[in-house]
N, C-alpha and C positions, 0 to 999 in steps of 0.2 A: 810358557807352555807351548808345546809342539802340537798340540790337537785343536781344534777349534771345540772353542767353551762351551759352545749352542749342542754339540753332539756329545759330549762328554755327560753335559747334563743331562741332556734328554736318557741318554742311558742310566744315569745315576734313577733316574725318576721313571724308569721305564717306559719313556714312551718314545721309543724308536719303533720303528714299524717291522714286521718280517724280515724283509729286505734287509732294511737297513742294520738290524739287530745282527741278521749270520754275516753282514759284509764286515761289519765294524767287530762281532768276534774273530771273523777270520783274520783280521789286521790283528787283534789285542794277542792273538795263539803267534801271530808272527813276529810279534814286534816287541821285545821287553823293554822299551825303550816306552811305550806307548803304554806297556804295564804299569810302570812306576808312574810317570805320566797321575795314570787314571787315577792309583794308590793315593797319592799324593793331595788330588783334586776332590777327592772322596772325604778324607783328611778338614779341607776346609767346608766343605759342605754337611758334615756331621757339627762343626763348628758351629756354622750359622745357624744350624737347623735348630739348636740348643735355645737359641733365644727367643724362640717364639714371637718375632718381633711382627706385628700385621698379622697376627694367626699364621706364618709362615708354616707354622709345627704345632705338633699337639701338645707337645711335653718339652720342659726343661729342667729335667731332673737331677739331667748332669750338671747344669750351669749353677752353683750356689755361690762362684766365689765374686767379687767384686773390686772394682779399683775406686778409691775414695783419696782424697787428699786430708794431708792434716794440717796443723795450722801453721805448718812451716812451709807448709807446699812440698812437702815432698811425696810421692805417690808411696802409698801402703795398701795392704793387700787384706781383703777381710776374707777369713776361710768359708765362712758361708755368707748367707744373705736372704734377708726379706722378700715373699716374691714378689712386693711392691715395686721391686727396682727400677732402676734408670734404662731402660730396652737401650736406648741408642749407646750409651755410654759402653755397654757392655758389646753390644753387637760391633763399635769397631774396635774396641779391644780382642774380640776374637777374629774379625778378618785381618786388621795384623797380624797377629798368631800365624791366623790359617796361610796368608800371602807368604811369610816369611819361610813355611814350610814348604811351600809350592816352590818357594827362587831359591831352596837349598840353605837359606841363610839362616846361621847361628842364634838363638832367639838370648836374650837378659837374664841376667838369673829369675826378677820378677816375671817375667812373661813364664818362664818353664814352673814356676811354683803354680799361676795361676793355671797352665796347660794340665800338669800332671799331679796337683797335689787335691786329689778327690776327696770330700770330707768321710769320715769314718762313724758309720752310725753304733750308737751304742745300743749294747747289747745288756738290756735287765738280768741281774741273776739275785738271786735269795739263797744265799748259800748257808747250809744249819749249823755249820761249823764259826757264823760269825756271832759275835755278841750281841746282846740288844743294842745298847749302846752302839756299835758300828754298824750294824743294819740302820738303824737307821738315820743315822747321817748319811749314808751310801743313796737309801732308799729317798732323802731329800735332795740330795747332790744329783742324782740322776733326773728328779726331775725336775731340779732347774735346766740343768742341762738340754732336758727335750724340747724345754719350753726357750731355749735361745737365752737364758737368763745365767748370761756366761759368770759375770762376776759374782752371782751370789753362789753358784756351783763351786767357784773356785773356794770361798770361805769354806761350804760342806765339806768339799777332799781334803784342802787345809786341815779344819779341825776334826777328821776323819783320820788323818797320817799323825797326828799329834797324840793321838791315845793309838794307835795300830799303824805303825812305821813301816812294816813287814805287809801291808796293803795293796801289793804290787797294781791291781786293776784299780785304785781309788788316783794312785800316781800317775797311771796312762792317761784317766781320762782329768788328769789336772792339768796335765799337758795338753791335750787338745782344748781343753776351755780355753786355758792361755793364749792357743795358736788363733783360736777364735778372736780372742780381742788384740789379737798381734803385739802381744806379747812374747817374742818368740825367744828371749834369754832363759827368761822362766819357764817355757815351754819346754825345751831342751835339755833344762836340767832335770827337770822330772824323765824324761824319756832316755837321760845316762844313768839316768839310778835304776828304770825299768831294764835295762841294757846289762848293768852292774848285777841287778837281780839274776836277769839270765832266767827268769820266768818263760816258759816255753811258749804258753798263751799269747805272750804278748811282747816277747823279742824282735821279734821282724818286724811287727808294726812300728814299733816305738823305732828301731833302724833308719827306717820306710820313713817317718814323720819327723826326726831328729835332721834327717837330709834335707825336709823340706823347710826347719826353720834357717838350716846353714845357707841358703838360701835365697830367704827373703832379709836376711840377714845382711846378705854380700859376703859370704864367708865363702870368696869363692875356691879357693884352697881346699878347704876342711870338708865344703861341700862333694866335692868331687872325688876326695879322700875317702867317703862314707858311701856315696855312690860305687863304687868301684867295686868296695866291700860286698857290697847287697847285690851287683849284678857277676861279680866274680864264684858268690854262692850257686849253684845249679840249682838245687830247691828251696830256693829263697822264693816266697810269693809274688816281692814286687822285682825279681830280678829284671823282667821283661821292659817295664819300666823304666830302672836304671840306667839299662844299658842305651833306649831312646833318648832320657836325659843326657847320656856323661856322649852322645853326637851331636846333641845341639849346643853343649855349651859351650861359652866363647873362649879362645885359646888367651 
């Protein structure tokens, strides 16, 4: 960084003084260099601020996802998380993040799933057109689902798409249960069938989260392939996104 850290933040946290505030905007109006700079340093400090670590922050609402090892040692990535968590574990997997973005540098396919893949909360519907029978597997599968109780969700959608195939929104969210227990082949395939559907609801999303399991995946190819896709759309939701992800990832 070309600013010193102590005034950066004090402005992030407003507590420059008069002075200091119109001198230091009169640099920030003169200087785009100093703009990005700031952007950039803003960036990690949203980061940390997530973790609530020492009461730092009030809220970490954003923070759900987690890094955990499995029993081969390989680092996997859980799309949410208990707020029980490990504070320190998490807080320097996001200054990584955040440093990496401050020095320009290219982040892992893992680090950009954890950066950019927000979890998707579900949305209840009782729709009169479904059967009893599908309501309520729908109406059990959802709330496993709220309650974190990924795998027994998954059997509901399961045997939910087995009697109503044509399910489109039971398929989306059998995909995100999956992505939850990082299952992301399984996940995937539900979110190319919602794709295949071409259900207007829930197209983009399924897009949006299809890229995130190519991802954590390593599918760095396909990932970027689908990325591309979604940020080459102009009214794509997560176009903004995309196009953040397919500058940091590694050539």
């Amino acid at each position: 960084m070309k600013r010193d850290r102590h005034i950066l933040q004090k402005y992030l946290d407003n507590e420059l003084s008069e002075k200091e505030l119109a001198r230091f905007e009169q640099e920030l109006n003169a200087s785009p260099e100093l703009l990005v700079d700031l952007d950039l340093y803003k960036e990690v400090d949203e980061a940390i601020a997530d973790t609530e670590v020492l009461d730092f922050r009030a809220q970490l609402t954003d923070l759900r996802e987690e890094t955990r090892r499995s029993e081969n040692g390989r680092r996997v990535f859980r799309f949410t998380r208990p707020w029980h968590y490990a504070a320190s574990a998490a807080l320097a997997l996001l200054v990584a993040i955040g440093l990496a973005t401050v020095l320009g540098r290219p982040l892992s396919n893992s680090d950009l799933f954890v950066k950019y893949m927000k979890p998707y909360e579900l949305v209840l519907t009782n729709r009169s057109i479904d059967n009893e029978a599908t309501q309520f597997l729908m109406n059990q599968a959802q709330d496993y689902f709220l309650k974190g109780e990924f795998e027994l969700a998954v059997d509901r959608f399961e045997e939910l798409l087995v009697i109503n195939a044509e399910k489109v929104e039971a398929d989306f969210y059998l995909g995100l249960s999956n992505m939850e227990l990082t299952k992301y082949l399984d996940a995937s395939e539900s979110f190319n069938r919602v794709i295949e559907h071409n259900d207007n609801l829930y197209v983009q999303k399924a897009q949006w989260f299809l890229s995130g399991c190519l991802l954590a995946m390593d599918e760095t190819d396909r990932a970027r392939r689908q990325l591309a896709m979604i940020a080459s759309s102009s009214n794509h939701y997560y176009q903004s996104d995309a196009e953040k992800i397919l500058k940091r990832m590694k050539r």
